[in-house]
N, C-alpha and C positions, 0 to 999 in steps of 0.2 A: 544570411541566417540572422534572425531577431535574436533576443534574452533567449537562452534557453537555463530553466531554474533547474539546479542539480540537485537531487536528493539523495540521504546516504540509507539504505534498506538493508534490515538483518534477518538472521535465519538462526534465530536464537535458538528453537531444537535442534541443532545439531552442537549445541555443546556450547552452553557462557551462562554465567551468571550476572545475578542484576548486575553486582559490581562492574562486570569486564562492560555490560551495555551504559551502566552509566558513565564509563571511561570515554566510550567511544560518540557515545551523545553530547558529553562535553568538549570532543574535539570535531565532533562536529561542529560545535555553535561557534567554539573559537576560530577554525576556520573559513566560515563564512559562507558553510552550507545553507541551503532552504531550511530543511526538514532531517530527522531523523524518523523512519517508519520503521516495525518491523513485523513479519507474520502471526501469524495465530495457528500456532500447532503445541502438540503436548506429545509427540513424539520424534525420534531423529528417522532422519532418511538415508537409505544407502547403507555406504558401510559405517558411519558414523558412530562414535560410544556413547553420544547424547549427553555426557556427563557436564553438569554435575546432576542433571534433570532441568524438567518444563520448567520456565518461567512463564506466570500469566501476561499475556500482551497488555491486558487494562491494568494489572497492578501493575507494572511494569511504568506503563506510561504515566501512570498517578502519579506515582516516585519521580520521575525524570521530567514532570509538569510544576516539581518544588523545587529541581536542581536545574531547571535549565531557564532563559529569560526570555528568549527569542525564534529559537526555532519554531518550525509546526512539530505535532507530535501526530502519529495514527499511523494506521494497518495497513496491509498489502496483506492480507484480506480476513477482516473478523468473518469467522466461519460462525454461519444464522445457526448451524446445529448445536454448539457449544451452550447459549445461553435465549431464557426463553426472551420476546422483545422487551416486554415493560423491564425484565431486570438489566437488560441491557442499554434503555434508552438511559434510564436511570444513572447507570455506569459513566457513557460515557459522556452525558452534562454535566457530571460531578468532575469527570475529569477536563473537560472545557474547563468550567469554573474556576478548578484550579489551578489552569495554565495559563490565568487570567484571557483564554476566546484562541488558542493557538490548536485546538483540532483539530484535522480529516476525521473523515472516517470511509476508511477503505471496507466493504462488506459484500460478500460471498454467500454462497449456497452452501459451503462444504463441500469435501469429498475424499478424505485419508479414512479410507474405514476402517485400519490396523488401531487409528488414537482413541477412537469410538471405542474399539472392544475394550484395548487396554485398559480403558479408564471408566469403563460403566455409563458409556454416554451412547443415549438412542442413536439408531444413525438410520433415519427414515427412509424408503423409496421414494417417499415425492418431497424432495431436498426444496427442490424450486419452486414446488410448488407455497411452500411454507418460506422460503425466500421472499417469496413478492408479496407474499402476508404481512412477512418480520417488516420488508422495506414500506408498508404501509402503516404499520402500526407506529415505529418508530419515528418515524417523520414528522406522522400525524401528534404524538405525543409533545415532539419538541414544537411545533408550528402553532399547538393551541392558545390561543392567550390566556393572559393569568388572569385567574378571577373564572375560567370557563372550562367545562370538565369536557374528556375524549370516552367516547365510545365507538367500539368497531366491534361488527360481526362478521367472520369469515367460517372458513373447514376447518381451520387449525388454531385460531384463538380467535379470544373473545373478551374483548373488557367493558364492563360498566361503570360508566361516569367516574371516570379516573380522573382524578385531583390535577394528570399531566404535569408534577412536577419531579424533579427541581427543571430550573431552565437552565439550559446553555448560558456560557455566558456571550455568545455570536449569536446575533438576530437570528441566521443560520449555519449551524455546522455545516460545512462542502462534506456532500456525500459520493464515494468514487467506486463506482462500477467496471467489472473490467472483464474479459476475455474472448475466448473467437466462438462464440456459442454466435451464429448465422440470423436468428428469427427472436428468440426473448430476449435473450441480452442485449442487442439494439433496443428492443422497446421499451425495457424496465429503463436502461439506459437514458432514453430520452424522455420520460417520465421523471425519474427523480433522481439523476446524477449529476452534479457537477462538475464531474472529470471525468474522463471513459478512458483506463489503461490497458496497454495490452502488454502480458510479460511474454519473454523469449522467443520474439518472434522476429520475421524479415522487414526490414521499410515497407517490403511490398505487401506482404501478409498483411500489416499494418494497415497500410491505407488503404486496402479492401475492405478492414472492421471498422475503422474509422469513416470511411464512407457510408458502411451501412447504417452507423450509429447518425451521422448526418443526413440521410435519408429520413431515418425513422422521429428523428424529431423534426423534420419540414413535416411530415407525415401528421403530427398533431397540434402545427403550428407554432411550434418552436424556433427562434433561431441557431442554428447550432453554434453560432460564434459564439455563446454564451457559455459553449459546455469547454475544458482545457483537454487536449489530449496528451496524452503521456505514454514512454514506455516503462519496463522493467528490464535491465539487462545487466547480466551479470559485469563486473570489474575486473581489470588484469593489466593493471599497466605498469611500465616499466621504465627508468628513464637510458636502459641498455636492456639489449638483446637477451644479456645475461639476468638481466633483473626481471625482467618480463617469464623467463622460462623458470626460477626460482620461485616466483609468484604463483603460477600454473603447477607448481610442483606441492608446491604447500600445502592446493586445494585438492590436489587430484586429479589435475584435467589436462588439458593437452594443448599447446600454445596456437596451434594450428587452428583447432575447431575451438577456444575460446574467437581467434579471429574471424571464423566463419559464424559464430554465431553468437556472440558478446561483444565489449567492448574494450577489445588489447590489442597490446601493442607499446609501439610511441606514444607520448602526447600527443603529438600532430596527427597519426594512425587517428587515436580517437576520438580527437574534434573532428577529423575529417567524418569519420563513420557517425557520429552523432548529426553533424550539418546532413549526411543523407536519410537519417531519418526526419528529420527537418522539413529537407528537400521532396523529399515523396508521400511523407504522411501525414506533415504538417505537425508534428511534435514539437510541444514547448516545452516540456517539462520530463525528465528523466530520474528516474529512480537509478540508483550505482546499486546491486547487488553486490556485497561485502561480504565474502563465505570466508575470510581471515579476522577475524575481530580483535588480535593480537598486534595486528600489524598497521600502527598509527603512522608509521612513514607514507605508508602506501596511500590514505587519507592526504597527508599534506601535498606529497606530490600533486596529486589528481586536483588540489584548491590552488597549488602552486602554477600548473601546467597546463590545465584544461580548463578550467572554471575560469580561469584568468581572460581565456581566448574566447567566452561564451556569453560576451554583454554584462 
């Protein structure tokens, strides 16, 4: 098993304020994570009290692009429905900018249509189809040179000779695509992703999306060794029996099927299960799913135990 880069991923609707993520963004850097990512939603899931309310993922990241010096910052996954592209390219070069060049940017179709109602936000039929619009328009926006204006015509928007600013401050922001959609998601994929992830799934589910994403860029003569693949998968680890099962008690879940289908356990349990996503899908790069935001022990072990063992 090569590096594999650990990232720590939040699920800020289900209840934290900026405070508690900039707590946890700060230990992450201290400890000697990649990345700090976190979703883009405006409502809680499950049984959750969501409290204290939404935080926005870009203002979010803005803030935490002035308190942190080193990590990456970005999404697991801006939803294209929340915001139109120009205001969004806008966004998130401003927030490059200000992380002095440390961005992803994770971006999606959408698809919570509860956040949509709740909050007065369109939630279209043809998601995807205005997806691969947004994924045009924005790219196009940040790729223009300075001094040279963008136009695009498409079904769903439309700009004229757009000024195309501000700029990133990265030549290119890495743009990361991700899910088990069989036929467009490889293709946008290979088209204009830099990373292709897949959340909560098997090694082997994996390396059948991953395959088809390698496919589909030999397909328009792409290298795929250029694209990084990564997963998402939830956290649960323990350094006892007893700590792992208090862990899984915290969140809701069940120690058994976090092991069937997360990554808990022992430390060793989960480098082991990380090397087989490794081993079968060819993962370099893992996202920790963090559904305790409270709990910074569980953060040091995982830097202490695993990340140690991982290049």
């Amino acid at each position: 098993m090569g590096r594999i880069d650990l990232r720590i991923f939040t699920e800020p609707q289900q209840g934290a304020s900026y405070d508690t993520l900039r707590t946890v963004a700060k230990a992450t850097e201290d400890l000697g994570y990649d990345a700090f990512f976190r979703s883009d939603h405006y409502l809680a899931m499950g049984d959750a009290d969501g409290l204290p309310g939404p935080t926005d993922a870009w203002i979010t990241l803005a803030g935490l692009a002035r308190e942190t010096s080193r990590i990456r910052l970005g999404t697991l996954v801006t939803a294209a429905t929340f915001r139109p592209p120009g205001v969004l390219a806008i966004e998130v070069a401003q927030v490059d900018a200000m992380s002095g060049g440390r961005v992803d940017f994770g971006f999606g179709a959408g698809w919570f249509e509860g956040e949509h109602t709740a909050y007065g936000i369109p939630f279209p039929a043809d998601k995807f189809a205005r997806f691969e619009e947004q994924l045009a328009v924005i790219t196009g926006l940040w790729g223009t040179p300075a001094g040279e204006t963008f136009s695009y015509t498409g079904e769903h928007y439309t700009l004229t000779d757009s000024p195309a600013l501000p700029k990133p401050a990265q030549a290119k922001i890495p743009v990361i695509i991700g899910g088990m959609g069989a036929k467009r998601t490889p293709r946008l994929a290979a088209q204009y992703a830099d990373e292709f992830n897949v959340p909560f799934q098997s090694p082997e589910a994996c390396a059948e999306q991953f395959d088809r994403v390698r496919r589909a860029a030999k397909g328009i003569g792409r290298d795929p060794e250029e694209l990084t693949f990564s997963n998402a998968l939830v956290a649960c680890v323990g350094a006892t029996d007893a700590e792992v099962a208090r862990r899984a008690a915290a969140i809701g879940r069940d120690v058994d099927e976090l092991k069937a289908n997360g990554l808990a356990g022992s430390p060793d349990e989960v480098v082991a299960k990380i090397g087989r996503y490794a081993e079968v899908a060819g993962t370099t790069r893992v996202y920790l799913q963090m559904l305790d935001l409270q709990d910074l022990d569980h953060l040091e072990l995982i830097a202490d135990r695993v990340m140690s063992q991982l290049g």
